[in-house]
N, C-alpha and C positions, 0 to 999 in steps of 0.2 A: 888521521894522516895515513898515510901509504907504509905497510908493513914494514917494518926494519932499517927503516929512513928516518931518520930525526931533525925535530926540526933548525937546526943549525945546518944540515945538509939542505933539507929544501930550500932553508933562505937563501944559501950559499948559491943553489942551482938555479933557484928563480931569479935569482939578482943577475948572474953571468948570463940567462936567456932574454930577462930584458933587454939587457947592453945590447945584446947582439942586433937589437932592430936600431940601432943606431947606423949598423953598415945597412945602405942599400942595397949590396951584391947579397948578402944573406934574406932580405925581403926578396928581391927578383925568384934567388932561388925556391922559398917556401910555394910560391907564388907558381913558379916552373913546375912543380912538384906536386899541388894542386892540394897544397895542407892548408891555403886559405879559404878553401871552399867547405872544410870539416866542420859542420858545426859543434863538435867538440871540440877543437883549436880554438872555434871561435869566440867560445863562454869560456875557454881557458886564458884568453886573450880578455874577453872581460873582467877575470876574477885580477888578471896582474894590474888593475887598475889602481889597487893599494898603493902601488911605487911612487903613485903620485902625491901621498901623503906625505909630508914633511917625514915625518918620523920615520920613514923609509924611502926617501927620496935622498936624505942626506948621505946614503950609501952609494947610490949611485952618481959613475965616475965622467959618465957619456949621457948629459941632461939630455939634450935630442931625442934619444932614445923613445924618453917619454910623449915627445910628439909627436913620433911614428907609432906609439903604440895606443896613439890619439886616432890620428890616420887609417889605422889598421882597422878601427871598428866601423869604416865608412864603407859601404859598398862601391862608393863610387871609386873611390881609391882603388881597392883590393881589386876591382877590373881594370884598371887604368895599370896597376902593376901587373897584372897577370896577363894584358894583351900589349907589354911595354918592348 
C-alpha cells in the first residue's frame, strides 16, 4: 500500500472517487483535463473494477457509477467525452 495510508483510508478514498464518475460534469472534466488519456489513470481505472464485486459494491451509494466506470475503459467513449 501507499506509505502512511491505511487501508480504511484507501477504501474510504477509492469508494468516494468511484461515486464521483456517477456525475457526468466530473467525467467531461477528467476528460477536459486530459487524465483520460494517462495510461496510469487508465490501469488505475482498471484496478477500481473490484467495486463491481458484491462484497464492495454493497458500499456504493450511486450504482451508475459503476457503468460509467464500465464506459470509461472504452476508447470509443473516453473520445466521445473528450471531443463532447
Amino acid at each position: 500500500g501507499v506509505e502512511g495510508v491505511g487501508e480504511v483510508e484507501r477504501f474510504q478514498a477509492e469508494l468516494e472517487f468511484v461515486q464521483c464518475l456517477a456525475n457526468h460534469s466530473y467525467i467531461h472534466h477528467l476528460a477536459q483535463a486530459k487524465v483520460l488519456e494517462d495510461p496510469a489513470f487508465l490501469n488505475y481505472l482498471e484496478y477500481l473494477q473490484y467495486w463491481k464485486r458484491p462484497e464492495y459494491a454493497q458500499y456504493v451509494i450511486f450504482p451508475h457509477c459503476l457503468f460509467f466506470l464500465d464506459l470509461l475503459q472504452e476508447e470509443r467513449f473516453r473520445d466521445a467525452v473528450t471531443h463532447a
